[in-house]
N, C-alpha and C positions, 0 to 999 in steps of 0.2 A: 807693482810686484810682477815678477815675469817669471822664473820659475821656482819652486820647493825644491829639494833635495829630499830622495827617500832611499829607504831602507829597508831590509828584511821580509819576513817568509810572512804570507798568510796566516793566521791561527788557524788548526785544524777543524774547530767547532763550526757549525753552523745554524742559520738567524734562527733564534728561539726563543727570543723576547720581545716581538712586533704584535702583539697580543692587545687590546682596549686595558686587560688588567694591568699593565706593565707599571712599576714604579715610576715616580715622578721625574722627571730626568734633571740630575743637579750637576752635573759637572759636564759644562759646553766650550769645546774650541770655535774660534774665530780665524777662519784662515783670510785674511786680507786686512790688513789695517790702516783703510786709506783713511775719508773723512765716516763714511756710511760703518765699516767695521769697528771703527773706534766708536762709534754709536752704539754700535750693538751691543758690546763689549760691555760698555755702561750701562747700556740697560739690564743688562744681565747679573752683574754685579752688582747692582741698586738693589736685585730682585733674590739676593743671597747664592746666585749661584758661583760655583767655582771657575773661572775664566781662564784657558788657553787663549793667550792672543799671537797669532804664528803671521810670520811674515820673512822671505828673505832677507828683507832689505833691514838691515840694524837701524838704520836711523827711524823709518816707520814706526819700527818698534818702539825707539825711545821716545817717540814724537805721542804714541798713543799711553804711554804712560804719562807723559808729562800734561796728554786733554785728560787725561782723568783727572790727576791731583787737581786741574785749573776749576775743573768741572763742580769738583765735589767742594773745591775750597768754595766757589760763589754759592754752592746750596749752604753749607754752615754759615757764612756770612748774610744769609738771607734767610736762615732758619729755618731753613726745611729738612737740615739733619742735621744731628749735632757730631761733635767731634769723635768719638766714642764710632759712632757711624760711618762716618767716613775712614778711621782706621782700618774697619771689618771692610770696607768695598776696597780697599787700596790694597786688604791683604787678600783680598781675593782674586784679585786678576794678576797673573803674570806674563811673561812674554818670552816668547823662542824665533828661532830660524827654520825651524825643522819640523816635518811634518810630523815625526815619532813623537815631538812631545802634544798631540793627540792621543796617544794609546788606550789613556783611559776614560776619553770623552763619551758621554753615551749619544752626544748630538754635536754633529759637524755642523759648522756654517760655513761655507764657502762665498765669499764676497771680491773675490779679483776679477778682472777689468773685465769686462763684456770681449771675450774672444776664445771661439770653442777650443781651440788645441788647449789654450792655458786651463781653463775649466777641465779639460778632458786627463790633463798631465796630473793636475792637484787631484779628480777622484781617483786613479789608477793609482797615484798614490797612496790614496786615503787605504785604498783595496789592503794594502800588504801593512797597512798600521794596527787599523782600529777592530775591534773586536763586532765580528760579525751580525752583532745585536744593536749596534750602534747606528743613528739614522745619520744621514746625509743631505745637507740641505742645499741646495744652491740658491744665489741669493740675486738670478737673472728675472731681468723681467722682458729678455728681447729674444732667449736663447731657448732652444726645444730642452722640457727637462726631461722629456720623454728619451730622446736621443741619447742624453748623459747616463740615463739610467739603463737604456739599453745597451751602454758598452759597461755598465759597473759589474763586477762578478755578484751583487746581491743587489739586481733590480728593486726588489718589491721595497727596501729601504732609503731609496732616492726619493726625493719630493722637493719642490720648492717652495723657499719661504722667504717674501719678499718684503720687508720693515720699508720704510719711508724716511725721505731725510729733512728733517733729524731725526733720528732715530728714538731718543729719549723722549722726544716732542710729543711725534705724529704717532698718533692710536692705531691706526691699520696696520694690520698685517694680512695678506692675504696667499694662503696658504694652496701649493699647485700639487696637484697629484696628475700623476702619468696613469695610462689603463696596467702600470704593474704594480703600484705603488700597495703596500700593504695596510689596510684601513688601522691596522694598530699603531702603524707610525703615525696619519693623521692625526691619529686622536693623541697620541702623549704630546705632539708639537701643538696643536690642537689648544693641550689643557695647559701647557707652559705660556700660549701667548695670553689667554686669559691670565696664566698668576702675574706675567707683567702689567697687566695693568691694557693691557690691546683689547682690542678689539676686529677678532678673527675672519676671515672670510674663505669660505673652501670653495674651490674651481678646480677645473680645468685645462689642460696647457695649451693653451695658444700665445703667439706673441704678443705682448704686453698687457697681458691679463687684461681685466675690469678698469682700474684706473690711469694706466697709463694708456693700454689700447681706446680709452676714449679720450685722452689727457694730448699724446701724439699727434694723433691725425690733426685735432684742432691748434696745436702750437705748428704744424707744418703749413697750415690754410695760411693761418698767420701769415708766415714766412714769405711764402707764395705771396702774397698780397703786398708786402712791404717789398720785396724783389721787382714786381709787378710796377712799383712806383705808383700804386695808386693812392699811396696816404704814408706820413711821416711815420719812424717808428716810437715816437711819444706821441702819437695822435692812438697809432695802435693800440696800444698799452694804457693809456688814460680812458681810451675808451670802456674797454674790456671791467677794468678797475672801478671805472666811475660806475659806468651803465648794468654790468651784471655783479658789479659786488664782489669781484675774484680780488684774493690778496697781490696779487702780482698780474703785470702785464705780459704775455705773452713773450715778447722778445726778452722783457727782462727774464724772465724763467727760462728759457733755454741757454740764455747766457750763464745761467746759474746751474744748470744741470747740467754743461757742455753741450756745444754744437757740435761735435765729435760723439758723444753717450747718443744723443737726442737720434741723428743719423745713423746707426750704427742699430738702435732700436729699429727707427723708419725703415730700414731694411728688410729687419726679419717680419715685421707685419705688411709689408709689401708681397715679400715671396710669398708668405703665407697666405694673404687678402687678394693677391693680383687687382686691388681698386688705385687706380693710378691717384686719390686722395692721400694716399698712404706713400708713396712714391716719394721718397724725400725729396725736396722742394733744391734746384740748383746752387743757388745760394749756400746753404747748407754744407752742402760740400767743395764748394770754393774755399768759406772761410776756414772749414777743417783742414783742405789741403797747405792755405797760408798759416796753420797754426793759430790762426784769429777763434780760437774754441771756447772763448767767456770770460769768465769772473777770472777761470786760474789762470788765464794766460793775458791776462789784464786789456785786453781787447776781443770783441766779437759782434754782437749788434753795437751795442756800445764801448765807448773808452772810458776806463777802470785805473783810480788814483798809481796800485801798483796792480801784481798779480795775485790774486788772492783778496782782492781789493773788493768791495761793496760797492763803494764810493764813487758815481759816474762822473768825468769830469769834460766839459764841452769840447767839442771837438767837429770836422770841417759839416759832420753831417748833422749838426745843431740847428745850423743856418737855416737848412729845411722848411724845420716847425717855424721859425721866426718869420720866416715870408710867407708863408700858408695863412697866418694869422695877422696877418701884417692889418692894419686898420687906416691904412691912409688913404684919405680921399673919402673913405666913408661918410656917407648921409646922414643929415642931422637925422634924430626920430625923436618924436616929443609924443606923438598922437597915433594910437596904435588900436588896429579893429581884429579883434576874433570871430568871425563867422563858425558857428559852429552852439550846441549849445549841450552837447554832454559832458562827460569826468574830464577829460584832456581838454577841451576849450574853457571850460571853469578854471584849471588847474592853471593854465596858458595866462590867463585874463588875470589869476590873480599874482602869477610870478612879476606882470610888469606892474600892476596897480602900486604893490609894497614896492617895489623901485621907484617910484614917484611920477609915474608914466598916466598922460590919460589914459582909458581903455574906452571902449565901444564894444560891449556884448552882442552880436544878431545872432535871432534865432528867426525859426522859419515863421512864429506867431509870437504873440508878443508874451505870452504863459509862458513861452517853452524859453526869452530871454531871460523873463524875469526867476525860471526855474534855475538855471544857469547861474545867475547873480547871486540865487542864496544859497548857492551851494560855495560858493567863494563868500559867504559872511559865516559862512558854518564853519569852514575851513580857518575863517581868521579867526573865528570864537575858540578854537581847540587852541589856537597857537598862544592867544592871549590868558587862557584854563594852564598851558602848562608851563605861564612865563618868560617865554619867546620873544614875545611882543607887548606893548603896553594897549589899556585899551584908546588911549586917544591914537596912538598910530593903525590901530585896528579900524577908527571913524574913518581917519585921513582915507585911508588906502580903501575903504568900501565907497568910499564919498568918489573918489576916482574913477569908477566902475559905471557907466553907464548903460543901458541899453537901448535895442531897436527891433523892431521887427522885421526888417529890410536894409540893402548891402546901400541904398544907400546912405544911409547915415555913415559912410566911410569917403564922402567925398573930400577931406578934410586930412585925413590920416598919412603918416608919413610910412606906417608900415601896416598890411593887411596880412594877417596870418588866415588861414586854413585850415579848422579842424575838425573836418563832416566825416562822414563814412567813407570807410576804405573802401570805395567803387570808384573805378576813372571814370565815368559816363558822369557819374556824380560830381567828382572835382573837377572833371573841365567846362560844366556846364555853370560852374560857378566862377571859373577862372574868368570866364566869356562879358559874364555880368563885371566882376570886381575892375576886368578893362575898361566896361564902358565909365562905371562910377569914378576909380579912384583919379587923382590927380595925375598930372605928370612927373614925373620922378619918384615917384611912390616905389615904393620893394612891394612886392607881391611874393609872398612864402608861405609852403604847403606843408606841413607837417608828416606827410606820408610818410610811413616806415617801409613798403614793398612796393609803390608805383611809383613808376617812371617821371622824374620829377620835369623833364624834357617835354614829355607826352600834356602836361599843366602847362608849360610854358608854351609853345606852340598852340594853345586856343589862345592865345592874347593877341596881338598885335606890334606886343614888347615883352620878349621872350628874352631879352636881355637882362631886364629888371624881377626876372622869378630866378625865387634862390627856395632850397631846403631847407628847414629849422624843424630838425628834427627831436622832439622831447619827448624824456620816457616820466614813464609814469610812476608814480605823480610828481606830477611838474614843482609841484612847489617844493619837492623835496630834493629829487633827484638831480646830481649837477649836471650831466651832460648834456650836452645837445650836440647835433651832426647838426655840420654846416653843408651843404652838397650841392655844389656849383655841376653846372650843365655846358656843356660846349659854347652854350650860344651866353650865359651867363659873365656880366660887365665887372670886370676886377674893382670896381666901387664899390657893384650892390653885393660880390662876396665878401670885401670888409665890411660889409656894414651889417652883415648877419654876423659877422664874429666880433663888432663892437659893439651892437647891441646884447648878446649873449653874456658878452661881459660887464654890461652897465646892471644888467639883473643878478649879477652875482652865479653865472653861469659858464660852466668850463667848456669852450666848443674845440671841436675836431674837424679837421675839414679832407672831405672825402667829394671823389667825382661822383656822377650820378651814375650808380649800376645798382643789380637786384642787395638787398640786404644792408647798402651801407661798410659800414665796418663790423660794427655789433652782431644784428641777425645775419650778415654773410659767415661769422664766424661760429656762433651760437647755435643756429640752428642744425646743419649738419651734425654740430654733437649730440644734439638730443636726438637725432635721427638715428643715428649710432648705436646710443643707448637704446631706442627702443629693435632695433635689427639684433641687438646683444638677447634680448628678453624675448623676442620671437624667433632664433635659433636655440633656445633654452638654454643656454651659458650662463646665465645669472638670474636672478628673482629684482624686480625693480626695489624691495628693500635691499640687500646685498651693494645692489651698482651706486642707489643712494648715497649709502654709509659708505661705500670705498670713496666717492666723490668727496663728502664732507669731510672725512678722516684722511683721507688719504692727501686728496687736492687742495683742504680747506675751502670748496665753494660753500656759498651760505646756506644753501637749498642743494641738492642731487636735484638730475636731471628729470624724473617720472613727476617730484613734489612741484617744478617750474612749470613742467606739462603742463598740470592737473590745472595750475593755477593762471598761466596764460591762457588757456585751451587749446583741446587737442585740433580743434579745427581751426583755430587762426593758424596753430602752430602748421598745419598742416600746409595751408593755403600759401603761408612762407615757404615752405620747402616745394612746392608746388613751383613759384616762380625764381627759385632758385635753381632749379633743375632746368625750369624752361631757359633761363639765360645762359647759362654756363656750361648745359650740355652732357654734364658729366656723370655718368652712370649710376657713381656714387650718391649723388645726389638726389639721387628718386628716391622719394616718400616710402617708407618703410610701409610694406601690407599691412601689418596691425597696427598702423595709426590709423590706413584710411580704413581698416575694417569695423576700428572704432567709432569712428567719424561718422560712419555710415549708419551704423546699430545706435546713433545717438548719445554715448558714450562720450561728453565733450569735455568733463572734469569737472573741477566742484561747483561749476554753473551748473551742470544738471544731476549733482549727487553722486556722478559716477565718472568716473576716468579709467585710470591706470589704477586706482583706490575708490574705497565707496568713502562716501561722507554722510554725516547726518542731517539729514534735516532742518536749515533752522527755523 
């Protein structure tokens, strides 16, 4: 949509129903009817109100009538409304070219393309239509709505109000007020996104509010990093997916929201932020200049059946992932030792056991092996309680599990993993030892999530054969694992971290050795974000939650992951992500470390970002 057509005088009256009492607001125009306005649209007319849908462009128009009929036919077909119903939503939206057929709307929505003149053309417009009582919404989440409202002739009636796409889907709404904004509009937009069925969120205006302003910068790290060449972009995306539970991978999501929308956002929280994080990422703007902008232009990170297409189909930069995981040459492994003997070495010990692998539990006494061991017979005890497993493969695989109290009982072993305390004085004093025990051609792999996996391989004497095998917790559930090869690291022993990986039933990624990996290099800055959002007081870590869940679909908001990883690992990450990378943005938010400090670690000691109860 590019420009409305308008007409006529202002109405003389002036705003006199921005008031908390104000009636319920039922008859709403839609000015944009791309894929997000025709959402709205629907929502709105689901929820009985009377629908303006205004667009220049005739075919939009027809286009947004024709997703409603499709829309409402699959809810009767699927019996969520019956026919009777669907005739009342069908007569309730109709569609124009003209801004006048607004007149009698009491709430504008504004939804055309992310660019102020056009945004600026449709309110000036709106000025000489709609009746002075009538709110005005824009529907940016990159643009100042403070600025729009300060060229409108009725500031205090501007606000924005920003739905998610799908629109009919996704619960959040969260609702932007400027310092002119009339607290009586908040409230009747306020009381309309509850009667849809949302779930509201009131702020104020900066670029990309609460969940895209945390949503951006981390799909731009992204970017940066797949630009970077430092990991394939299905290594990226399968990471993110597997390892934090997000429904989509990053590059797939920008491909989906435009690499032209996404930039275009990264801009204005750039000007606004000056943290060159925010700075959209080169890339970015290459492919928006080649038109390579996503899904609708059926190329972008990825190639797309058509335009508009879902459907990835292989193409030259597939080959990538295929060689990263390539498994040739790879080392037998039959016989495998876990040093280590808390949750991730149990967890570790019992992923290869159920693969049919020997194992060798060491612990530093022979209590603390056999602690280990039955923590992996507990774990098979649940899986065989909820059917998983039978109990005779529950024997096999405990019968597997050996222990020791000493590394060398790993003279034998074809791979030695690592899973002691996150201290490097600690893992390379153990690296030191597993050199002199294990055999020759043996893999030597550390599980580190933040040390230099390099820094382990140089206390050896065969820094060739140390590889990363990175697994989250808990291992026996979670499929990922980082593979993370080191400079000096032999294109055998990193097949054979990614052939083993997959002999366990295990999805690996393969990432060089730098702070974070792929995962914590991407994750953590966001929650670092989030808590710099709640110590500049822009949002309440409930609010940033519910916009992440609702808004993002993550499983967890970013304060509940805090609480729950702790605020001190989580710190001690961002700690050595700053040291490597250097970049300003990257410093540790004060109110983590002030938490950190006050003892405040999350639901390990009853209190975080949240208190907890006691158990």
């Amino acid at each position: 949509m590019d420009r409305l057509p308008h007409t006529g005088v202002s109405p003389a009256t002036s705003p006199s129903d921005l008031s908390p009492s104000r009636a319920p607001l039922t008859t709403v125009a839609v000015v944009g009817l791309g894929t997000m306005g025709t959402g709205i649209a629907e929502t709105l007319a689901r929820a009985g109100r009377e629908v303006i849908g205004i667009d220049i462009d005739e075919r939009a128009c027809r286009r947004a009538v024709t997703a409603l009929e499709a829309a409402t036919a699959r809810a009767v077909h699927r019996e969520r409304i019956t026919e009777r119903e669907r005739a009342g939503i069908l007569g309730r939206f109709r569609v124009a070219t003209d801004l006048r057929a607004a007149a009698d709307a009491e709430l504008v929505i504004e939804v055309v393309p992310e660019d102020y003149d056009t945004k600026r053309e449709v309110f000036a417009g709106l000025d000489t239509v709609v009746r002075p009582s009538a709110i005005l919404a824009t529907g940016t989440n990159a643009l100042s709505v403070t600025r729009l409202a300060a060229e409108s002739a009725h500031p205090e009636r501007v606000l924005g109000l920003h739905f998610f796409n799908p629109a009919p889907a996704m619960r959040l709404v969260e609702i932007v007020s400027s310092v002119l904004t009339a607290p009586g509009a908040v409230e009747a937009v306020t009381a309309l996104a509850r009667d849809l069925g949302k779930e509201p969120v009131a702020l104020g205006d900066r670029p990309g509010f609460v969940a895209d302003g945390l949503l951006f910068g981390y799909l731009n790290q992204a970017a940066a990093m797949y630009e970077a060449k430092y990991a394939a972009r299905e290594d990226i995306d399968a990471a993110m997916r597997l390892g934090c539970g997000l429904p989509m991978g990053p590059l797939a999501l920008l491909d989906l929201i435009g690499i032209d929308t996404a930039r275009t956002v990264l801009e204005a929280m750039y000007a606004a932020s000056g943290d060159r994080l925010h700075a959209p990422a080169p890339v970015l703007g290459q492919l928006a200049e080649a038109g390579l902008t996503g899904r609708k232009a059926g190329r972008g990170f990825y190639t797309y059946q058509a335009p508009g297409s879902g459907t990835v189909v292989p193409d030259a930069a597939s080959a990538e992932v295929r060689h990263a995981h390539a498994t040739d040459g790879a080392r037998p492994v039959r016989a495998v030792g876990v040093a280590g003997s808390g949750t991730m070495a149990a967890g570790i010990a019992e992923v290869f056991a159920r693969a049919g692998l020997e194992v060798v539990l060491a612990g530093r006494t022979p209590e603390k092996a056999e602690a280990a061991k039955a923590r992996v017979a507990k774990s098979l005890a649940r899986s065989v309680s909820k059917g998983r497993m039978t109990e005779r493969a529950r024997e096999e695989a405990l019968g597997r599990v050996g222990t020791a109290d000493s590394l060398d009982a790993f003279a034998a072993v074809d791979l030695a993993v690592e899973a002691v305390a996150e201290d490097l004085v600690v893992k390379q004093e153990l690296f030191r030892a597993l050199d002199k025990v294990c055999k020759p051609g043996a893999v030597l792999a550390t599980t580190t999530s933040s040390l230099p996996v390099i820094a382990c391989a140089r206390a050896t004497s065969r820094p060739q054969d140390v590889v990363g095998l990175h697994f989250f917790n808990p291992a026996p559930a979670m499929k990922l694992v980082e593979v993370v090869h080191t400079v000096l690291t032999a294109d055998e022993v990193r097949a054979t971290g990614h052939a083993v990986c997959a002999a366990v039933g295990k999805h690996p990624v393969d990432c060089g050795d730098r702070a974070g990996f792929i995962v914590n290099a991407l994750l953590f800055p966001y929650l670092n974000n989030a808590v710099k959002m709640v110590q500049e007081h822009y949002a309440t870590p409930d609010d940033i939650d519910a916009a992440m869940k609702l808004g993002g679909g993550y499983p967890m908001g970013p304060f509940e992951l805090l609480d729950v990883v702790g605020l001190d690992v989580s710190l001690a990450i961002e700690r050595v992500l700053h040291r490597e990378f250097r970049e300003p943005g990257l410093a540790p938010a004060p109110l983590l470390e002030h938490l950190v400090a006050a003892g405040c670690l999350g639901r390990k000691t009853g209190r975080g970002f949240r208190e907890y109860a006691k158990a």
